[in-house]
C-alpha positions in Angstrom: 129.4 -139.2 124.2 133.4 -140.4 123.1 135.9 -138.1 124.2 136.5 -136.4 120.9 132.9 -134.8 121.0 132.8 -134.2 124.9 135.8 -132.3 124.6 134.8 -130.4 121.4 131.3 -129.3 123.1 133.5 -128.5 126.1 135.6 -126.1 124.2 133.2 -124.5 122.3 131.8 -123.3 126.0 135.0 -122.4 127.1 135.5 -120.3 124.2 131.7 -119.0 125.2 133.0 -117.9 128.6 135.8 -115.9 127.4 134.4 -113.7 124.6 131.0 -113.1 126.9 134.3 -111.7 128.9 135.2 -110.0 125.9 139.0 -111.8 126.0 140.9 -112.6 123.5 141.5 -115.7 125.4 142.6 -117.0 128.4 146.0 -117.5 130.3 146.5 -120.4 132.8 149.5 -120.6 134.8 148.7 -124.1 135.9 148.8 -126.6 133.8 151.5 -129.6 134.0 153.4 -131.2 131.3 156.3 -133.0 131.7 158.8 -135.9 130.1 156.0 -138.8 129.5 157.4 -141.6 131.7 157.6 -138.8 134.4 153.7 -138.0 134.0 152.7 -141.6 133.4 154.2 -142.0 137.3 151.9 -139.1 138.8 148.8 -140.3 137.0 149.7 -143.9 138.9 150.2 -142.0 141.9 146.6 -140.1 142.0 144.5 -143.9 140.6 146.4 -145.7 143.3 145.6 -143.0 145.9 148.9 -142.3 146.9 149.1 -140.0 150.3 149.8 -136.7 149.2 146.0 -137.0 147.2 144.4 -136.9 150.9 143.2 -140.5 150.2 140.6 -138.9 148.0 139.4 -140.7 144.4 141.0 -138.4 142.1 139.9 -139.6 138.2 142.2 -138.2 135.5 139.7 -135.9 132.9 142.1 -135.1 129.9 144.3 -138.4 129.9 145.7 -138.4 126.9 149.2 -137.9 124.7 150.8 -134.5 125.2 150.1 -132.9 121.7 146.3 -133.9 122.2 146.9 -132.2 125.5 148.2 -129.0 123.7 146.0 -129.1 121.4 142.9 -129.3 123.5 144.2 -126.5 125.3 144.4 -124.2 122.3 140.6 -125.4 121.1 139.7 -123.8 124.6 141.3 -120.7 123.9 144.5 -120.6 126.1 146.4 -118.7 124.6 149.6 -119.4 126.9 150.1 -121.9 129.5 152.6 -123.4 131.5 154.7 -126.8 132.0 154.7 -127.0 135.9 157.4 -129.8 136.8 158.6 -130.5 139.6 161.7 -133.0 141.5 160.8 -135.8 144.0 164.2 -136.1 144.6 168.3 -134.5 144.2 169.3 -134.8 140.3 166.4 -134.3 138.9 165.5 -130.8 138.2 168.9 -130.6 136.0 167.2 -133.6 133.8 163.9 -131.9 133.7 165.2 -128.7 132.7 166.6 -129.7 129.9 163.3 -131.4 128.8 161.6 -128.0 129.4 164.2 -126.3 126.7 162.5 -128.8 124.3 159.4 -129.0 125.1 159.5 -125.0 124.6 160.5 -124.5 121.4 158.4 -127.1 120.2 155.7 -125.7 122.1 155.3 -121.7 120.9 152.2 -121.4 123.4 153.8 -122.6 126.1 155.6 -120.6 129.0 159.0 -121.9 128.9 159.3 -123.3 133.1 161.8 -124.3 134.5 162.2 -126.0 138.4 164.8 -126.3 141.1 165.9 -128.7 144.5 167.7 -127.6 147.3 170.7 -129.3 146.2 174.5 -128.7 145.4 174.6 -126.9 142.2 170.9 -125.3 142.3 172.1 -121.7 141.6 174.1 -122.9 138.8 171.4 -125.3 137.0 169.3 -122.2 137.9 171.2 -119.6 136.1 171.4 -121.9 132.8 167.7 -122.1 133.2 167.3 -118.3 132.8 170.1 -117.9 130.3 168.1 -120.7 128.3 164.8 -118.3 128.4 162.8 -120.1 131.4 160.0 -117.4 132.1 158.2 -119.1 135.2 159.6 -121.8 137.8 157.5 -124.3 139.7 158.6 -125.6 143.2 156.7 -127.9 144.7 157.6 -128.6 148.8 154.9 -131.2 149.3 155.9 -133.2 146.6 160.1 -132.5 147.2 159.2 -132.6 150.9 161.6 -129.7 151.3 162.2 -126.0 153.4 161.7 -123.8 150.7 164.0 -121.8 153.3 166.8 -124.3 153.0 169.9 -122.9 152.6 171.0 -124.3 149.7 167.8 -122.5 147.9 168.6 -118.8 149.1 171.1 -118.0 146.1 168.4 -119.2 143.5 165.7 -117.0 145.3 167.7 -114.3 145.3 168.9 -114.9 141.4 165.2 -115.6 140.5 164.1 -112.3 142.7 166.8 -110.3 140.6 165.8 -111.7 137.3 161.8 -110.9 138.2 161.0 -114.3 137.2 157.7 -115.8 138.5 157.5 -118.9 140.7 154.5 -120.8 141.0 154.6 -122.8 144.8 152.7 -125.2 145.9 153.2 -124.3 149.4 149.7 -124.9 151.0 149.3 -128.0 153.1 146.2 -129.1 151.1 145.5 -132.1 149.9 147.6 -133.1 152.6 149.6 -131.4 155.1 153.9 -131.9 154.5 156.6 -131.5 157.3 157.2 -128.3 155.2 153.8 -126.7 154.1 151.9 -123.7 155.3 152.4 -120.1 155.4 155.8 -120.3 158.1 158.2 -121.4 156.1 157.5 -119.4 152.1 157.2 -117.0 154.8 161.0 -117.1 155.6 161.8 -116.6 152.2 159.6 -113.9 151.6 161.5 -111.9 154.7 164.6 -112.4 153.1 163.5 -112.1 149.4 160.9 -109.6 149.7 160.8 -108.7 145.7 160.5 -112.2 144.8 157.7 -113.5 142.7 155.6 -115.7 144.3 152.3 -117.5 142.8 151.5 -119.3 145.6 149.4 -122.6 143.9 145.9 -123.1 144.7 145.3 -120.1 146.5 147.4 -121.5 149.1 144.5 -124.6 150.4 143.5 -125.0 153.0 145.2 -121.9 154.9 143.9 -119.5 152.5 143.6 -116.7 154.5 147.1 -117.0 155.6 148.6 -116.8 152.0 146.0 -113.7 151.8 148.0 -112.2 154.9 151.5 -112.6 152.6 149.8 -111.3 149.6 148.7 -108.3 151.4 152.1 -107.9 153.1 154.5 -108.3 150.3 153.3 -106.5 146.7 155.1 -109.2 144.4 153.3 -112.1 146.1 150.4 -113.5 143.9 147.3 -116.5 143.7 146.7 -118.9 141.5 143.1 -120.1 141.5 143.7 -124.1 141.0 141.1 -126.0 141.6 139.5 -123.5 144.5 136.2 -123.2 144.4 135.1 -126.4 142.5 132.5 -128.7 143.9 135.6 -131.1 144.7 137.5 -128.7 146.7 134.5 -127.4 148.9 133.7 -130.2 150.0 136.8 -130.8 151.5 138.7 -128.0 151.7 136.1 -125.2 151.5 136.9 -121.2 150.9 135.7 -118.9 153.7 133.3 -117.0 152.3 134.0 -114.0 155.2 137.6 -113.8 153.2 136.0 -112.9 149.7 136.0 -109.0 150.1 140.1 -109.9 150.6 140.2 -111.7 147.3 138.2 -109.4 145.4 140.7 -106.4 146.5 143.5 -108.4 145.7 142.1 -109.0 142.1 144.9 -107.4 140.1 147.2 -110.6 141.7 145.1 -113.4 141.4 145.9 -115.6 138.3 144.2 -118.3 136.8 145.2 -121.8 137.9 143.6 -125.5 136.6 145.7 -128.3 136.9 145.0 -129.3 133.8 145.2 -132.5 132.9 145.0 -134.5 136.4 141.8 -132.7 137.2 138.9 -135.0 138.6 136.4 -132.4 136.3 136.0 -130.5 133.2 137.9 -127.8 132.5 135.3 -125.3 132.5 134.0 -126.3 136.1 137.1 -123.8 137.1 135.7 -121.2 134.9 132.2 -122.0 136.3 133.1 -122.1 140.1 135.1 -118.2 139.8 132.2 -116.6 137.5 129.6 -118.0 140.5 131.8 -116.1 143.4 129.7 -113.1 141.8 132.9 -110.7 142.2 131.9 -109.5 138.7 133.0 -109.1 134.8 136.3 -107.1 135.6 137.6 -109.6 138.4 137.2 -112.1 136.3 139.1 -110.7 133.0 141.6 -109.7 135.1 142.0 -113.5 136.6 141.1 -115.9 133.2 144.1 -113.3 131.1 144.6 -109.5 132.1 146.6 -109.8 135.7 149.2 -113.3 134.0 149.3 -110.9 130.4 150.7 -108.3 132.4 153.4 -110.3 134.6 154.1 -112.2 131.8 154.5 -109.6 129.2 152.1 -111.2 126.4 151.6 -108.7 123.8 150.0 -111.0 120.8 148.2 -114.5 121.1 151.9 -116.4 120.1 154.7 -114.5 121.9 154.1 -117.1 125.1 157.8 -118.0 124.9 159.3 -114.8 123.9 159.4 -111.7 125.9 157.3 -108.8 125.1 157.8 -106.0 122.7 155.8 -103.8 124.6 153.0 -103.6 127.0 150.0 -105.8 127.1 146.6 -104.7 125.6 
């Protein structure tokens, strides 16, 4: 089957999954796009096996151009998504920023993100950000290889805190562990920025249950589900079953993550893998839209950039 009529069966069962649900669609929080050279780079990094991918074969599903991405997303039914980016490096969050504006208004579905380096100048490149209309941020510390607690970060957690602005983190030490990953150091921010809010990326792999402790401990702290519970991530980096009931309790913070479009499976394996935890019709309306509709204050199937007019149905 070619690509165009894989995907076009695909969506039609995505679209399946979420009116059974009785959705008007679905909200993912996880879903990269960035400046094309940039993303070219990170799909070299996962064929060539680069560290941080565990040394795991990690095929690309949904390689293609970025409006074909968009678009594909839409024939699945999300009805807003995200552009998680992310620095390597100092002087590049600035530059990728300013792509973000861009890719926004061009981009009505999209969430307009926004990221951030412990660098000189974060809290000002920050505050432009948020002036410009940046409703989520993405920090990644295995990729930046950074302390989330750095100094030079504290202003721009406390600015984001303010503002109530969502940051998705990948924070977890999964696919492979970073001088600067696991539950210690997001913790240190936390203590210090309590009202800050945190997504913490992939349900915080492998040290799930200790991202569970800081969503139980601090109310603002919330889950994304990328990639948990697929076949690929059980079989290395498998979910404790005994920590379920905790999941299911925390269901009005746990947010619907993919990873869409580095993902070494379809799309609707995610969908697949939450409906077959058996936690029921309600936990999972609450993941695939309700829970991100509410935090990001979606009132109608295109205000995705813009805020709310009033509260979500």
């Amino acid at each position: 089957m070619d690509s165009a009529r894989r995907d076009g069966a695909e969506a039609g069962e995505v679209r399946r999954f979420w009116r059974e649900l009785g959705l008007p669609g679905l909200v993912d929080v996880h879903t990269h796009f960035m400046p094309e050279r940039v993303l070219r780079k990170v799909w070299a990094y996962f064929d060539a096996l680069g560290p941080l991918t565990g040394g795991v074969a990690w095929p690309i599903t949904y390689r293609a151009e970025e409006d074909e991405r968009a678009a594909l997303l839409r024939e699945f039914g999300v009805r807003a998504f995200t552009a998680m980016l992310y620095p390597h490096k100092p002087g590049m969050a600035r530059w990728l920023n300013t792509w973000a504006v861009g890719f926004a208004r061009r981009t009505p579905d999209c969430l307009h993100t926004a990221t951030l380096f412990p660098e000189p100048g974060v809290e000002e490149y920050v505050r432009e950000a948020v002036a410009a209309g940046a409703r989520v941020f993405k920090a990644h510390v295995q990729v930046g290889a950074y302390d989330p607690a750095d100094e030079l970060l504290r202003p721009a957690w406390g600015l984001l805190a303010e503002a109530g602005i969502p940051v998705v983190i990948h924070c977890g030490s999964g696919p492979a562990p970073g001088k600067h990953t696991g539950p210690g150091p997001i913790a240190e921010v936390l203590a210090r920025h309590p009202d800050l809010r945190l997504v913490v990326a992939h349900l915080g792999m492998p040290e799930y249950e200790e991202f569970l402790d800081l969503a139980e401990r601090y109310g603002e702290v919330r889950l994304d589900t990328t990639m948990a519970f697929t076949d690929f991530t059980e079989k290395l980096m498998p979910f404790p079953r005994r920590a379920l009931p905790r999941l299911a309790d925390l269901g009005d913070r746990v947010l619907l993550g993919s990873d869409f479009p580095a993902i070494p499976y379809p799309y609707l394996h995610q969908l697949r893998a939450l409906e077959g935890l058996g936690l029921g019709a309600r936990w999972l309306r609450a993941v695939c839209h309700d829970n991100a509709a509410r935090l990001f204050g979606l009132d109608g199937p295109d205000t995705a950039g813009r805020p709310a007019t009033g509260p979500a149905a």
